[in-house]
KOLDREN-22477 format. One record per residue (C-alpha): x, y, z; residue number from 1; residue in three letters. Coordinates in steps of 0.5 Angstrom, whole numbers, always signed. Last residue first. Layout:
! residues N
site x:X; y:Y; z:Z; nr:NUM; rest:ALA
...
***
This chain:
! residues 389
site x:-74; y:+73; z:-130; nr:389; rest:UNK
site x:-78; y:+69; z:-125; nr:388; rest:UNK
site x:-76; y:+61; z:-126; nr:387; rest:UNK
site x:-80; y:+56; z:-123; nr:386; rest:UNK
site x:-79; y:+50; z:-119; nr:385; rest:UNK
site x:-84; y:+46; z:-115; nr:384; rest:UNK
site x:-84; y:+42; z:-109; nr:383; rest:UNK
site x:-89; y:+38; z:-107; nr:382; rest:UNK
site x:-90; y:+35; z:-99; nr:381; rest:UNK
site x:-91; y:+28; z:-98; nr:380; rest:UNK
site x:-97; y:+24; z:-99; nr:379; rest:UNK
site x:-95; y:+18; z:-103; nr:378; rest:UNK
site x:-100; y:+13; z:-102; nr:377; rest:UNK
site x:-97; y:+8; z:-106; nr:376; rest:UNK
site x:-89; y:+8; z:-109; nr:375; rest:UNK
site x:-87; y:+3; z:-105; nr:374; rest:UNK
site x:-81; y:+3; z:-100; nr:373; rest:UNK
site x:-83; y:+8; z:-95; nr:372; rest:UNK
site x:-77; y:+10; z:-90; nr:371; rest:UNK
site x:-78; y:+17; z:-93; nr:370; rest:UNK
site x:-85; y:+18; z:-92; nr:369; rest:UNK
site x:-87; y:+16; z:-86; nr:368; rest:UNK
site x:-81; y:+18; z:-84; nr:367; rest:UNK
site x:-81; y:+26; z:-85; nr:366; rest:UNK
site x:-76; y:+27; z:-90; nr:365; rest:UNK
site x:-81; y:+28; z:-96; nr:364; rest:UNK
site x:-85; y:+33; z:-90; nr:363; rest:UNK
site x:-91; y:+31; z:-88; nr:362; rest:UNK
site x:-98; y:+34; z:-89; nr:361; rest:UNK
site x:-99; y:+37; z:-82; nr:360; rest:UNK
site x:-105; y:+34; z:-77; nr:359; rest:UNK
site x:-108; y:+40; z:-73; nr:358; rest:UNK
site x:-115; y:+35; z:-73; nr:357; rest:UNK
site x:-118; y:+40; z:-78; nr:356; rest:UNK
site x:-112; y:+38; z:-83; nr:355; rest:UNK
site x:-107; y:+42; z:-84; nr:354; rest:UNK
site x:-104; y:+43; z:-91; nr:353; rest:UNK
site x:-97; y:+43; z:-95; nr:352; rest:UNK
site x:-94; y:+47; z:-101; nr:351; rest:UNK
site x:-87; y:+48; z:-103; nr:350; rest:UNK
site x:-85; y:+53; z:-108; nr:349; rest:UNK
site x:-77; y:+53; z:-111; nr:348; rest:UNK
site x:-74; y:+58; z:-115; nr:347; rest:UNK
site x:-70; y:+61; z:-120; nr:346; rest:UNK
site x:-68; y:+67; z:-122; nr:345; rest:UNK
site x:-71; y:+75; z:-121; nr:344; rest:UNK
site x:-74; y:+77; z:-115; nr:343; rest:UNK
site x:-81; y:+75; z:-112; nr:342; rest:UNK
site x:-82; y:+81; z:-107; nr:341; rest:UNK
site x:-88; y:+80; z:-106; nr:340; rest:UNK
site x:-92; y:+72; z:-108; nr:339; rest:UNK
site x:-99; y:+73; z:-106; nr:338; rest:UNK
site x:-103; y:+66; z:-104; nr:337; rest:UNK
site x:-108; y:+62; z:-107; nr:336; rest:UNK
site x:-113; y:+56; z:-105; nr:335; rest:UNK
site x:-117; y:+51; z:-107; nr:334; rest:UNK
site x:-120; y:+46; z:-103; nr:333; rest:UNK
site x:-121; y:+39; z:-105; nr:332; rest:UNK
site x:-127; y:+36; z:-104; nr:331; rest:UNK
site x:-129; y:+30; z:-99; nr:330; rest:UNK
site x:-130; y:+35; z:-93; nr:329; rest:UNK
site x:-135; y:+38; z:-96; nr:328; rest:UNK
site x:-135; y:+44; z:-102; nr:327; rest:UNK
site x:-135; y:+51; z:-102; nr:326; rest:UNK
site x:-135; y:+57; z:-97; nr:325; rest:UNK
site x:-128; y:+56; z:-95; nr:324; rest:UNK
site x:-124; y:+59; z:-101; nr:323; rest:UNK
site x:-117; y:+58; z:-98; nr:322; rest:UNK
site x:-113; y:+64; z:-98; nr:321; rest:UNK
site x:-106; y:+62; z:-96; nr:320; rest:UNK
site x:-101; y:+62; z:-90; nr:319; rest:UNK
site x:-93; y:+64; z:-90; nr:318; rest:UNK
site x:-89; y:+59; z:-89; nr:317; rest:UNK
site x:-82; y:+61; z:-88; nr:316; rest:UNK
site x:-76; y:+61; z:-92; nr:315; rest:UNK
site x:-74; y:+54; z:-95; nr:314; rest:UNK
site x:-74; y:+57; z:-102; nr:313; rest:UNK
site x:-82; y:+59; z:-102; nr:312; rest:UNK
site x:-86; y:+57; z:-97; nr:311; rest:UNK
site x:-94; y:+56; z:-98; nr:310; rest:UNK
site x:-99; y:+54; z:-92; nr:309; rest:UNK
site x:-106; y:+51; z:-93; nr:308; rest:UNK
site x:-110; y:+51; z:-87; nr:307; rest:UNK
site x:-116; y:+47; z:-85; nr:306; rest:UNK
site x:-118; y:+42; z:-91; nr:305; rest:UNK
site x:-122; y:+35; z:-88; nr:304; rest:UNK
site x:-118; y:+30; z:-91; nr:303; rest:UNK
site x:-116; y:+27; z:-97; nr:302; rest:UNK
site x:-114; y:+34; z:-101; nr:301; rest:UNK
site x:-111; y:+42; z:-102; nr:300; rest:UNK
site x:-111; y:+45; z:-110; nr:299; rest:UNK
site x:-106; y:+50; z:-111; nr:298; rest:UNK
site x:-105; y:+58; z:-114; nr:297; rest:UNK
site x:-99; y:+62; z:-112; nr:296; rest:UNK
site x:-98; y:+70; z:-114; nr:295; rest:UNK
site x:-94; y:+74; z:-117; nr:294; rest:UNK
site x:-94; y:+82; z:-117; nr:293; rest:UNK
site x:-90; y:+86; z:-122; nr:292; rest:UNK
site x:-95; y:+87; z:-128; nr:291; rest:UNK
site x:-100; y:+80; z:-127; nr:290; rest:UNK
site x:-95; y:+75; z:-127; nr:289; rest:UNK
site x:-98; y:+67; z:-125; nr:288; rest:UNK
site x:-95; y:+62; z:-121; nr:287; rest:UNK
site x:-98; y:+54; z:-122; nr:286; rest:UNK
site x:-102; y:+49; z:-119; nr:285; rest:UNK
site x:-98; y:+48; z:-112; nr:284; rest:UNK
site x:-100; y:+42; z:-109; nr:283; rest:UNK
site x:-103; y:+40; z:-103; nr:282; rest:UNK
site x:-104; y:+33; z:-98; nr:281; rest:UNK
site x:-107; y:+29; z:-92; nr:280; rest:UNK
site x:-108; y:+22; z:-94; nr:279; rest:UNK
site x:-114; y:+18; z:-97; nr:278; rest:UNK
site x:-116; y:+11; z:-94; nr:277; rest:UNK
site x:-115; y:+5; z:-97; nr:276; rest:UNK
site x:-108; y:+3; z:-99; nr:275; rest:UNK
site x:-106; y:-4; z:-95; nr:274; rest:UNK
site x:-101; y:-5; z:-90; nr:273; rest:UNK
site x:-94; y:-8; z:-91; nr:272; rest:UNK
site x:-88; y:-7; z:-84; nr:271; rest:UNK
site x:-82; y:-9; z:-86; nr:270; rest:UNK
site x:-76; y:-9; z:-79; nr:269; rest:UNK
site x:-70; y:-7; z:-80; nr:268; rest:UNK
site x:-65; y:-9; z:-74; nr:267; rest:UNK
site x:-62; y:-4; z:-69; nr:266; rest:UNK
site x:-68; y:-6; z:-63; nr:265; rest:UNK
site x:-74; y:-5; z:-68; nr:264; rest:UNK
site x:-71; y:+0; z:-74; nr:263; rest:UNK
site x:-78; y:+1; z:-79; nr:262; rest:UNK
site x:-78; y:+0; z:-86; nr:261; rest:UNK
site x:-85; y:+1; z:-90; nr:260; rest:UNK
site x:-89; y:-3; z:-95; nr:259; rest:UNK
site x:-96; y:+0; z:-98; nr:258; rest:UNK
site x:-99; y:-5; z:-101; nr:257; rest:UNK
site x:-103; y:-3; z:-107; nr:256; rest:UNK
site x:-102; y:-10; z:-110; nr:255; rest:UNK
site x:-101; y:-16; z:-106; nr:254; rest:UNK
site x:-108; y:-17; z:-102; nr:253; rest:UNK
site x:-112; y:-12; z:-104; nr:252; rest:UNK
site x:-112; y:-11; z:-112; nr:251; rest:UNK
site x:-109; y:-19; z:-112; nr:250; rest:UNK
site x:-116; y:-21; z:-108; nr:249; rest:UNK
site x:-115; y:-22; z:-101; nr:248; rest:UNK
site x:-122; y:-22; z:-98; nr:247; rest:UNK
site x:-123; y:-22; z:-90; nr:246; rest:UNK
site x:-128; y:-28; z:-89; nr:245; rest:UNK
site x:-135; y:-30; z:-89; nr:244; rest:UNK
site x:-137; y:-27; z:-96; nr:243; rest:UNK
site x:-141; y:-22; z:-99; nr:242; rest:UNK
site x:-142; y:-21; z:-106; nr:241; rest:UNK
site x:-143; y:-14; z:-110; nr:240; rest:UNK
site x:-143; y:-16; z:-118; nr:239; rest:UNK
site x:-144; y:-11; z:-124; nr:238; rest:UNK
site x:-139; y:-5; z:-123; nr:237; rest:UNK
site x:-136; y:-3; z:-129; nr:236; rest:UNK
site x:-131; y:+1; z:-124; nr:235; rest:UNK
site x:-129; y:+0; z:-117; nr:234; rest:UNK
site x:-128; y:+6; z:-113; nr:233; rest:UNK
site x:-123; y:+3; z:-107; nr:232; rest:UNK
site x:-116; y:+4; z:-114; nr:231; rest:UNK
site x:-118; y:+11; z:-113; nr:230; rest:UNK
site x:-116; y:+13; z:-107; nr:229; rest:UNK
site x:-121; y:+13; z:-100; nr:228; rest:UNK
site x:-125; y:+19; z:-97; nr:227; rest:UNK
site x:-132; y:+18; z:-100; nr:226; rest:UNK
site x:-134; y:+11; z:-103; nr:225; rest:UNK
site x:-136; y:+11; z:-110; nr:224; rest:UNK
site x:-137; y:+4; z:-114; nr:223; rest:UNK
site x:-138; y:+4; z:-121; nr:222; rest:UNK
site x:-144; y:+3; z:-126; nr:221; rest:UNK
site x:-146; y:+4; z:-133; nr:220; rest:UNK
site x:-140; y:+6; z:-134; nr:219; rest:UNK
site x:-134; y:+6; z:-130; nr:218; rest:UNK
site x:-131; y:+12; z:-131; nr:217; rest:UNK
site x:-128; y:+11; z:-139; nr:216; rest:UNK
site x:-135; y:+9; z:-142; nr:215; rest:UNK
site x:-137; y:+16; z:-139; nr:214; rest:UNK
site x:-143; y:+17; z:-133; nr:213; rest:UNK
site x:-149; y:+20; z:-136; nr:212; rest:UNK
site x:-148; y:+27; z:-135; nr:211; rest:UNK
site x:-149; y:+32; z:-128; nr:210; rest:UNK
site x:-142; y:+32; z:-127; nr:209; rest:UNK
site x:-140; y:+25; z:-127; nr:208; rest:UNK
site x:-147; y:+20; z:-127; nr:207; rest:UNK
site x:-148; y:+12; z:-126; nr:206; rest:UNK
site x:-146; y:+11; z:-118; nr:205; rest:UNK
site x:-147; y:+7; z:-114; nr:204; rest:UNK
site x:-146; y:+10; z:-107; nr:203; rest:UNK
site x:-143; y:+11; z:-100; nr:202; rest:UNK
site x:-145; y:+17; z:-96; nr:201; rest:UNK
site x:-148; y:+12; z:-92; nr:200; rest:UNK
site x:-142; y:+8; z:-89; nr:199; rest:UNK
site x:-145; y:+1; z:-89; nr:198; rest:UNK
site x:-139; y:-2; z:-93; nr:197; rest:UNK
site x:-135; y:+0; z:-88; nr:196; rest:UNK
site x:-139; y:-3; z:-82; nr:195; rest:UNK
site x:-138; y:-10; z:-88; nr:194; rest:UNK
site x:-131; y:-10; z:-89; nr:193; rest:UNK
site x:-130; y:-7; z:-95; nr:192; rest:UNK
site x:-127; y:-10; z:-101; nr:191; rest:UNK
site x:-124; y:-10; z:-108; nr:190; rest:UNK
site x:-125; y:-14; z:-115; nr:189; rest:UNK
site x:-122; y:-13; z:-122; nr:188; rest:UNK
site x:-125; y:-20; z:-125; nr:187; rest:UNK
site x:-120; y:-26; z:-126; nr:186; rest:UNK
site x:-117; y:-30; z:-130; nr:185; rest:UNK
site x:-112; y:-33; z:-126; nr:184; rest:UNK
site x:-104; y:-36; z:-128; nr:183; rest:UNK
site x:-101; y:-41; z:-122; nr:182; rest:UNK
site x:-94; y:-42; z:-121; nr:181; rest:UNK
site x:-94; y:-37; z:-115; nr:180; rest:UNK
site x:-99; y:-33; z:-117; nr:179; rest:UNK
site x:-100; y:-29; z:-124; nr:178; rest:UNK
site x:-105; y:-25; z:-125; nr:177; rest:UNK
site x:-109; y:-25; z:-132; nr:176; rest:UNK
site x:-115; y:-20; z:-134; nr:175; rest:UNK
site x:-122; y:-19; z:-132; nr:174; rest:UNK
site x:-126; y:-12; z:-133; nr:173; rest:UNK
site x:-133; y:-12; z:-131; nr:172; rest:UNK
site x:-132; y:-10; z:-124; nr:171; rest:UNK
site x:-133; y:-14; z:-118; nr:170; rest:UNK
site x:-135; y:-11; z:-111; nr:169; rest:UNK
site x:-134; y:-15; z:-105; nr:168; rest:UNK
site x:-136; y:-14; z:-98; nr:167; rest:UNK
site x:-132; y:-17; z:-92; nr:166; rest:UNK
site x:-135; y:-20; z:-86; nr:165; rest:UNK
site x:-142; y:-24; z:-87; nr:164; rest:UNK
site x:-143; y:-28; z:-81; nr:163; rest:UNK
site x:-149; y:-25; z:-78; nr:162; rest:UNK
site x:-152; y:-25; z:-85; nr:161; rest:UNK
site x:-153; y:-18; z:-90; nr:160; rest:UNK
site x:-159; y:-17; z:-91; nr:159; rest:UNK
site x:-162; y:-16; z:-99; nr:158; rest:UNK
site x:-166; y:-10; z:-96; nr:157; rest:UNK
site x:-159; y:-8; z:-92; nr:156; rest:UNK
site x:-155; y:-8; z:-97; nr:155; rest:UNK
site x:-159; y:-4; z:-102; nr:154; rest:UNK
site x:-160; y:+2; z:-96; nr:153; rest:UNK
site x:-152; y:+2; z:-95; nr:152; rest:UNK
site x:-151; y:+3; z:-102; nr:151; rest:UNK
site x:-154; y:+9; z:-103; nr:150; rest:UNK
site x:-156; y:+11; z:-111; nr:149; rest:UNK
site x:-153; y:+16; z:-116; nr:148; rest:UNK
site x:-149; y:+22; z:-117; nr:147; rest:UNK
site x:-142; y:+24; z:-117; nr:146; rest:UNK
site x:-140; y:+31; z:-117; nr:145; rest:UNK
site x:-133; y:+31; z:-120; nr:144; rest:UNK
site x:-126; y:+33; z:-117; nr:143; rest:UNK
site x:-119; y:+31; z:-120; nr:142; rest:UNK
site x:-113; y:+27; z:-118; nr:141; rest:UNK
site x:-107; y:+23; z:-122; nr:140; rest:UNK
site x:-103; y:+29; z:-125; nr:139; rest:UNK
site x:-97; y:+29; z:-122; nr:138; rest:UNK
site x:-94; y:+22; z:-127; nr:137; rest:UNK
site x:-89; y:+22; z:-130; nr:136; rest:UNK
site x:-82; y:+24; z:-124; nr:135; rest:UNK
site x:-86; y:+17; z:-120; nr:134; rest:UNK
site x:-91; y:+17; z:-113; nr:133; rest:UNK
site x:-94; y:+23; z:-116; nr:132; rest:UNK
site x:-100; y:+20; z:-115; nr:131; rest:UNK
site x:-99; y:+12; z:-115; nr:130; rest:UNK
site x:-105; y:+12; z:-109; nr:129; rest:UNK
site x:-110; y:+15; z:-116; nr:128; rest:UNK
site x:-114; y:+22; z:-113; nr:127; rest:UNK
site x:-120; y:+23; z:-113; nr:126; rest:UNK
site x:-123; y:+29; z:-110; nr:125; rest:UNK
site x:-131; y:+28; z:-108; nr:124; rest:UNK
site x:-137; y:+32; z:-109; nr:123; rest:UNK
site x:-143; y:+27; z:-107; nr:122; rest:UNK
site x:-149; y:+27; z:-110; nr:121; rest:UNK
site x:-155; y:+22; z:-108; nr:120; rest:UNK
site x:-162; y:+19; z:-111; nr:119; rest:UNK
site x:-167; y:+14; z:-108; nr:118; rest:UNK
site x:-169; y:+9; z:-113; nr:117; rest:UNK
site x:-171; y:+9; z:-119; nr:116; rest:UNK
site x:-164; y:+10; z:-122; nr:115; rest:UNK
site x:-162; y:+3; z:-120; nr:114; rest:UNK
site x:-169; y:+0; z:-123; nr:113; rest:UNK
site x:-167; y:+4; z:-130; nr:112; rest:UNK
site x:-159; y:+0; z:-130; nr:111; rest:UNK
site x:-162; y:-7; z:-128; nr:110; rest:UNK
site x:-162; y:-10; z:-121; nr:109; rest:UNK
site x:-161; y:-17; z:-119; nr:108; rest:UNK
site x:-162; y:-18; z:-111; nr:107; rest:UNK
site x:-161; y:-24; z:-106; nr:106; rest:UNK
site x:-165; y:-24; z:-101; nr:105; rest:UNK
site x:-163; y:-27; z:-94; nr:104; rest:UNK
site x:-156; y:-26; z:-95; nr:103; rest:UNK
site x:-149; y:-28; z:-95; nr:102; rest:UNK
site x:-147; y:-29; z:-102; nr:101; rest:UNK
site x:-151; y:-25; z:-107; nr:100; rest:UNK
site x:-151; y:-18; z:-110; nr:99; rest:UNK
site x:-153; y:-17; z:-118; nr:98; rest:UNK
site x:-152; y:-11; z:-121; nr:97; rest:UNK
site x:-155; y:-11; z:-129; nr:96; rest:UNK
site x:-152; y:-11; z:-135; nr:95; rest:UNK
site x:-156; y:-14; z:-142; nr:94; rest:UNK
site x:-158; y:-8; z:-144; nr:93; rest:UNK
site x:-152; y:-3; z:-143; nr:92; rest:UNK
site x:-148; y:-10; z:-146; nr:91; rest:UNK
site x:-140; y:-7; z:-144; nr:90; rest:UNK
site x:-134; y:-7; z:-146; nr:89; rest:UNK
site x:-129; y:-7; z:-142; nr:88; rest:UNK
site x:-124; y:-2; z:-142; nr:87; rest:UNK
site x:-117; y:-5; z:-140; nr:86; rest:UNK
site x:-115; y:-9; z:-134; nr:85; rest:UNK
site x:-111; y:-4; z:-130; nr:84; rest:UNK
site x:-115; y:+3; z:-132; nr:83; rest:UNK
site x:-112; y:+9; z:-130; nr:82; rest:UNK
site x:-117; y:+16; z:-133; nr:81; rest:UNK
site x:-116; y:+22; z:-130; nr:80; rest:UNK
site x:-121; y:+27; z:-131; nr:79; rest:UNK
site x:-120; y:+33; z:-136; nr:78; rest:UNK
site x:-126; y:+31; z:-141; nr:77; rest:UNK
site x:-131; y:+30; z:-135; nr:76; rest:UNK
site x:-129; y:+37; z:-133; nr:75; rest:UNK
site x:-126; y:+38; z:-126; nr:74; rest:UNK
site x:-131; y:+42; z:-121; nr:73; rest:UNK
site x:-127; y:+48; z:-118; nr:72; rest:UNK
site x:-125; y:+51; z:-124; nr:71; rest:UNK
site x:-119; y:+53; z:-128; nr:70; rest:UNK
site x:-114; y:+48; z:-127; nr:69; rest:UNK
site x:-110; y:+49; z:-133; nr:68; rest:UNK
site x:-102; y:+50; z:-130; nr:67; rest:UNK
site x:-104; y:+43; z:-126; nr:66; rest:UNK
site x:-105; y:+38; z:-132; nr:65; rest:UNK
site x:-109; y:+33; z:-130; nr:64; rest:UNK
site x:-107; y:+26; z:-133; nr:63; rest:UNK
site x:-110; y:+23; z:-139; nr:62; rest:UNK
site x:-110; y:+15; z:-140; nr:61; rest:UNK
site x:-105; y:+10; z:-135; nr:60; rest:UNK
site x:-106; y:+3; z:-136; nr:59; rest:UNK
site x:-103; y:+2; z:-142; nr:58; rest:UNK
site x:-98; y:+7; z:-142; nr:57; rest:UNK
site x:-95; y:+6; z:-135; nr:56; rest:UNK
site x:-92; y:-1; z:-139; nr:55; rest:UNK
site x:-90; y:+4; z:-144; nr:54; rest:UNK
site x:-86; y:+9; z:-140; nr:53; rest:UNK
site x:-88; y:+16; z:-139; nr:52; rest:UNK
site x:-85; y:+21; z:-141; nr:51; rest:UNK
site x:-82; y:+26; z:-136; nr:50; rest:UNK
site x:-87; y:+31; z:-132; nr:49; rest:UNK
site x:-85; y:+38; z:-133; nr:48; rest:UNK
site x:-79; y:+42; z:-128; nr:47; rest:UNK
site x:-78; y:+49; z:-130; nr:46; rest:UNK
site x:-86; y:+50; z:-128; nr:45; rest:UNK
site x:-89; y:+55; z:-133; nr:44; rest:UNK
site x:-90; y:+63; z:-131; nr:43; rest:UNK
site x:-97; y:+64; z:-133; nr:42; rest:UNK
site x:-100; y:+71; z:-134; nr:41; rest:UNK
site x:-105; y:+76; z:-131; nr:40; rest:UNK
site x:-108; y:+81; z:-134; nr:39; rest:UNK
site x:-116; y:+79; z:-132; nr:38; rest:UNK
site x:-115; y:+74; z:-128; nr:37; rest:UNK
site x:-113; y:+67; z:-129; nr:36; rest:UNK
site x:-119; y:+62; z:-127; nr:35; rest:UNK
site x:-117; y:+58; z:-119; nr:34; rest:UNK
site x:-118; y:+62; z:-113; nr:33; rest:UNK
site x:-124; y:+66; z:-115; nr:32; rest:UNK
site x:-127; y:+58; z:-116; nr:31; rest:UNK
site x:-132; y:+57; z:-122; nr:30; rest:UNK
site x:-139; y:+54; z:-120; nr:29; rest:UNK
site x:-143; y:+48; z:-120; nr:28; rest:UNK
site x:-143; y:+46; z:-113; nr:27; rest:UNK
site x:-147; y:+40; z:-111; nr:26; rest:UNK
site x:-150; y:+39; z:-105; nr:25; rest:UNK
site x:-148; y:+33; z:-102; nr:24; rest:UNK
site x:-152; y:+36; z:-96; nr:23; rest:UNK
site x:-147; y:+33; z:-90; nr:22; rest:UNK
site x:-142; y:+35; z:-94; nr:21; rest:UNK
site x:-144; y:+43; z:-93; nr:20; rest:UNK
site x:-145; y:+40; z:-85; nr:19; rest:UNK
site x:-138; y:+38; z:-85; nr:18; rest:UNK
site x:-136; y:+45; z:-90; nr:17; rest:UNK
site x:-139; y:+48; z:-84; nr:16; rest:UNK
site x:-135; y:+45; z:-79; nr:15; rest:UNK
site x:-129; y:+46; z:-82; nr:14; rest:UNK
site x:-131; y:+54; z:-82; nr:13; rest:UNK
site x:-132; y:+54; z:-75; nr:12; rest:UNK
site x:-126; y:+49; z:-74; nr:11; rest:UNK
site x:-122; y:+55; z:-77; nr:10; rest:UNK
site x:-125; y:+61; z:-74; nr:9; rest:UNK
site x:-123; y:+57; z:-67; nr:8; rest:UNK
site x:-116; y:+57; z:-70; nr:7; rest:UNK
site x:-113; y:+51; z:-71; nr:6; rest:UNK
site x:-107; y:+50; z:-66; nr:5; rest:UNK
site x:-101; y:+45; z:-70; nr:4; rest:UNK
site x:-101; y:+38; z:-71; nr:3; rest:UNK
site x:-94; y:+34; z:-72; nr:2; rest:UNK
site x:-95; y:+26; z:-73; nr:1; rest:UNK
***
């Protein structure tokens, strides 16, 4: 994995931002990176999304549109939606979370005594593992403040038994699947192991940006756990089961498997690991005028953000303008860097970031990425084309 020196400036506003996330502070304001400036115009990408086909269709709602990402919080409206089984319909009234299977106490809560207990926000970027990963789609991500009550105090009043090993959250949305000849109803459903489960900035959350949270979303409750793609929040959340062995539901086990090929001694050897944990990655939002002088904005995720460097038609990186002072580790980072000397013609934009730990987003020819088989956890650096009359 390539690292690079982080400056001691830059682990000290890393830490920073750590002990910010730490707070789950919300942070409702407008980011100097992110909303066009006085005078300043967009220059519009040449290389646009393609339509999506008609299977994605159904499962794909809005996406981000880069060349409109004006804040730092992304509004309700604006947020990506994917949904695998459809949007259930849900009785508010009648619903309530249950969690059972290997504890002490089982525990049945409706809506009003999950939100009377202790209440937490935490701003984090999701973003879908199928980001980017086709030529429709690039706009799988968005930043929100979600708040609702800590997981980890519920599990542990319900108690957890010594044998219980993996916890599984089901959603309200139940749709067919196929295994071998078999065809099943089931629930969506992911899992955690229990030490994951127990994480404390996990929670069950019922608001998006200080609203209710949207039917779209996973109202009334969904799951959300810091750090990982889209597909670990568990939407229409209303069953938390513990069971005594590793879950393998078709979302764990046979979709949202990552299959990479390796060479062991001449011979190709695959390698399948499952989609958790968020990866490293940046993008380039847009280009904008303003008189002769142009400037790139762009957005930085999926770990905790140190650096972001910009190159343009392969020439060297030069490094941006990060707005250090907001968010936590679990937030995207905007940043935005002058473009001098642009002259007339196409070019291409490439962006990457550096994490705190030095690790670098990785290059499409790097192997972690070019010997990927599958569309899932598709971190590479992103390249953009602009044109500069």
């Amino acid at each position: 994995m390539e690292a690079r020196a982080i400056s001691r400036r830059n682990l000290m506003l890393a830490g920073g931002a750590t002990l910010a996330g730490l707070a789950f502070r919300r942070l409702d304001r407008l980011v100097a990176a992110a909303p066009l400036q006085p005078g300043e115009e967009l220059v519009p990408w040449l290389d646009q999304r393609t339509e999506m086909p008609a299977p994605a269709q159904a499962r794909v709602g809005q996406q981000l549109v880069w060349e409109e990402l004006d804040s730092w919080i992304t509004p309700n409206e604006k947020f990506f939606t994917v949904k695998h089984f459809g949007q259930p319909d849900v009785d508010l009234q009648a619903w309530r979370l249950d969690v059972a299977g290997l504890v002490r106490q089982p525990v049945s809560l409706t809506l009003d005594q999950l939100k009377a207990r202790p209440r937490q926000e935490v701003t984090f970027t999701i973003e879908c593992s199928g980001n980017h990963g086709f030529s429709w789609n690039g706009g799988l991500v968005g930043n929100a403040t979600w708040a609702g009550t800590p997981l980890a105090p519920l599990l542990q009043e319900a108690g957890i038994l010594d044998h219980g090993k993996d916890v599984v959250f089901y959603g309200h949305d139940i749709g067919k699947q196929t295994v071998r000849d078999m065809e099943l109803t089931a629930p969506f459903a992911r899992s955690l192991s229990v030490a994951d489960a127990m994480n404390p900035a996990n929670q069950l959350c019922y608001e998006m940006n200080g609203e209710p949270l949207p039917a779209s979303h996973g109202a009334p409750v969904r799951l959300v756990v810091p750090g990982t793609y889209g597909v670990a929040n568990v939407k229409w959340l209303d069953r938390v089961d513990v069971i005594d062995t590793r879950f393998a539901g078709h979302f764990m086990a046979r979709d949202y498997v990552t299959i990479r090929e390796e060479q062991r001694d001449g011979q190709p050897v695959f390698t399948e690991t499952l989609v958790g944990k968020s990866l490293l990655k940046s993008a380039p939002a847009r280009v904008t005028r303003q008189g002769g002088a142009y400037r790139i904005v762009g957005a930085a995720w999926g770990a905790p953000v140190a650096q972001v460097e910009v190159q343009v038609d392969g020439g060297p990186w030069m490094p941006a303008t990060i707005d250090e002072g907001v968010g936590s580790d679990y937030a995207w980072k905007l940043w935005s860097v002058s473009w001098p000397g642009a002259t007339p013609g196409e070019h291409a934009i490439t962006s990457r970031a550096i994490d705190v730990a030095g690790n670098v987003q990785p290059a499409m020819t790097d192997p972690r990425i070019a010997n990927k088989r599958t569309y899932w956890e598709s971190n590479g650096q992103i390249t953009r084309r602009v044109s500069i009359a």
